[in-house]
Structures are given as C-alpha cells and as structure tokens.
C-alpha positions in Angstrom: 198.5 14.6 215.9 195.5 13.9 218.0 194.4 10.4 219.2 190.8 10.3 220.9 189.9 8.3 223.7 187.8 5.4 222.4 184.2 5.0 223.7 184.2 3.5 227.3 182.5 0.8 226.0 185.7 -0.5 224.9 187.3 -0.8 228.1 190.1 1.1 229.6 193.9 0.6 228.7 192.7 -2.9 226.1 195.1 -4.4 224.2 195.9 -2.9 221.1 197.0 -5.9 219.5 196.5 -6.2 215.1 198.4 -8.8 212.4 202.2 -8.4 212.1 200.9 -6.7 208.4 199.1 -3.6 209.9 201.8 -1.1 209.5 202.8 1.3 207.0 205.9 3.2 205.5 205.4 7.0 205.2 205.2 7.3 201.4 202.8 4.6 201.0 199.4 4.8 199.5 200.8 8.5 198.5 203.0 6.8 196.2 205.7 8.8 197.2 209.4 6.7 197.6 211.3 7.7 200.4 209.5 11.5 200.6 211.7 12.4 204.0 215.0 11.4 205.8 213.9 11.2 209.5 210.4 10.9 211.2 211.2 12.6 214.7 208.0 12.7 217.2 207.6 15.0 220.4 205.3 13.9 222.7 203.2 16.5 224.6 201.0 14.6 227.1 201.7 11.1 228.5 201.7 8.1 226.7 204.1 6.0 229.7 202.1 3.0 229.2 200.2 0.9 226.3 197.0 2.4 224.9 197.4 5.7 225.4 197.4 5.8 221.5 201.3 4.9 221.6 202.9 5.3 218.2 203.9 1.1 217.5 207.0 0.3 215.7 208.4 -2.7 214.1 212.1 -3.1 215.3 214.8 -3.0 212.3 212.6 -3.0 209.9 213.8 -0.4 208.0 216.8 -3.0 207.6 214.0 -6.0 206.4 215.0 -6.4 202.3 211.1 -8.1 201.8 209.6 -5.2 203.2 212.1 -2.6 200.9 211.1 -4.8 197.9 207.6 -4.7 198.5 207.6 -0.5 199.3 209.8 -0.1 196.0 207.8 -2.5 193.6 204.4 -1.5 194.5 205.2 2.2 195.4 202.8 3.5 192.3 200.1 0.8 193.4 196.9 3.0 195.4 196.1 -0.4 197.0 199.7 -0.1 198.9 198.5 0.7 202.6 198.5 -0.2 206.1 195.4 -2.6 205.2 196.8 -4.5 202.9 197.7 -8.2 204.4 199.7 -9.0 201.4 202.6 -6.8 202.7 205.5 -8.6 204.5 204.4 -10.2 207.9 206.9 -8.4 210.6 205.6 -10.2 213.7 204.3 -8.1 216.8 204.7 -4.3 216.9 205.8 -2.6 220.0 204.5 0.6 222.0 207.2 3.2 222.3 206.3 4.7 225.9 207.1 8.1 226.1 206.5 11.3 228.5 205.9 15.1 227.9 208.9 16.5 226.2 210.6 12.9 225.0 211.8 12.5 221.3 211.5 9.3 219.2 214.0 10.0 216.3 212.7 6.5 213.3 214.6 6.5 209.7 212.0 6.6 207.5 211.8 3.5 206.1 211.0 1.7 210.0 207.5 0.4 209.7 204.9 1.9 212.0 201.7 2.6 213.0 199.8 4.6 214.8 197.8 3.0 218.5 194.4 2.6 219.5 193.5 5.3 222.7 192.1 3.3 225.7 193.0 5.9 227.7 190.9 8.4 229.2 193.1 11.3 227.7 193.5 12.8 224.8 197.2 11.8 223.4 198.8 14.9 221.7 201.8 14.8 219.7 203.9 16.7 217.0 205.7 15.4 214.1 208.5 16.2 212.1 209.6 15.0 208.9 213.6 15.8 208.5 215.0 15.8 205.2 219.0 15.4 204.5 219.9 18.7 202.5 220.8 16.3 199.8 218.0 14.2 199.8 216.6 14.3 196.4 219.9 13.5 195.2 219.7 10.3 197.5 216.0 9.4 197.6 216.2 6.8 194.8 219.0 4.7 196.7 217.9 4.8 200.2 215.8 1.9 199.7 218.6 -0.4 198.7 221.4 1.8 201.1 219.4 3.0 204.1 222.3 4.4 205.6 223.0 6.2 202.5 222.6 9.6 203.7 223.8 9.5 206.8 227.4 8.5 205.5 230.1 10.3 207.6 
C-alpha cells in the first residue's frame, strides 16, 4: 500500500490525531466476519517516526468484548465503517514506528487504521493477510475465543 505525502500546505510531520472511534476491523463495511487469521505488514521505506503515514493501532483491542459485540451484531450493516462514531470509543491510537525490512504481526480482530503522510516521502508497504489452515472451521468463534486458533 501506498500513502502519499499530503500537500505542503499542511505542514510537515502534523499531528495525526482523530476520535478514539476512527478505526476499523478488516471485515467491516465488507461484511465479512473474521475473513483472515493474521494481518502481518512489511515495511519497505521508513516510517521511524509519526506521520510518515504510520499504520495506528489500538492496544488490546482485539481483547475489548464492546468492540467484538459491535463487529459481530452489525457485521451485515453497509453503514459499519471506520466513519461511523457510534462504534466503541477506544481512546487514542498509537503509531507503530517501523524501518525497511521490520514486521508488524496484529490478530485480526486489533482495531486499526491507516495514518495521514506529513512526510515528504512516499510510505510503501506490503500486506499480508494469514489464514489458519483451519480457519473456516474457526471463523464463527473467533469473535467470542480470539485465541481460538492459535490453541497449542
């Protein structure tokens, strides 16, 4: 994925600061429960500080039983999206820094989205979505068990 520098006008390296309800799980607004095991992102330029068009988590929530309930209940709703204020407030996101070559591994149910480039270079990243070899035989409890398929 690609992430543009934003027009100059906007200043270099701003905050890239929205509501604790601008974030999405992958499956939303595609209306698509639990569609993958393992979101795992390689970065392939810089992004070692804020605004470089950082990916921005939200810490254990893939554990949060609000946010499951609302991602199950309203899974078939089109209005389900990283817009939509009415989702669970999870507080402030934060950056994951990361250089060429680094990894970030997230369970799929960790609330994310994706930052604003301040920057004056193009961020460039790949993404993997890992499935369990038994994940459609899982996919319907992962939301109440998220450790489900990772059971030893």
């Amino acid at each position: 994925r690609l992430r543009f520098p934003q027009p100059l006008e906007r200043g270099r390296y701003a905050p890239d600061v929205f509501p604790g309800t601008r974030y999405h799980i992958d499956g939303m607004g595609q209306n698509q429960l639990c569609p993958f095991s393992l979101l795992c992102g390689v970065a392939l330029s810089a992004q070692a500080q804020p605004s470089m068009g950082n990916l921005h988590v939200f810490p254990r929530s893939h554990l949060h039983p609000p946010l499951h309930a609302y991602y199950r209940d309203l899974i078939e709703d089109d209005g389900q999206c990283e817009e939509d204020t009415s989702k669970p407030d999870l507080g402030e996101s934060v950056q994951v820094l990361l250089n060429p070559g680094d990894v970030v591994i997230a369970h799929q149910l960790l609330a994310h989205r994706v930052g604003i480039n301040t920057s004056e270079h193009i961020r460039y990243q790949l993404y993997y979505r890992v499935s369990h070899a038994q994940h459609a035989s899982f996919k319907n409890r992962i939301v109440d068990n998220p450790w489900v398929e990772f059971a030893v």
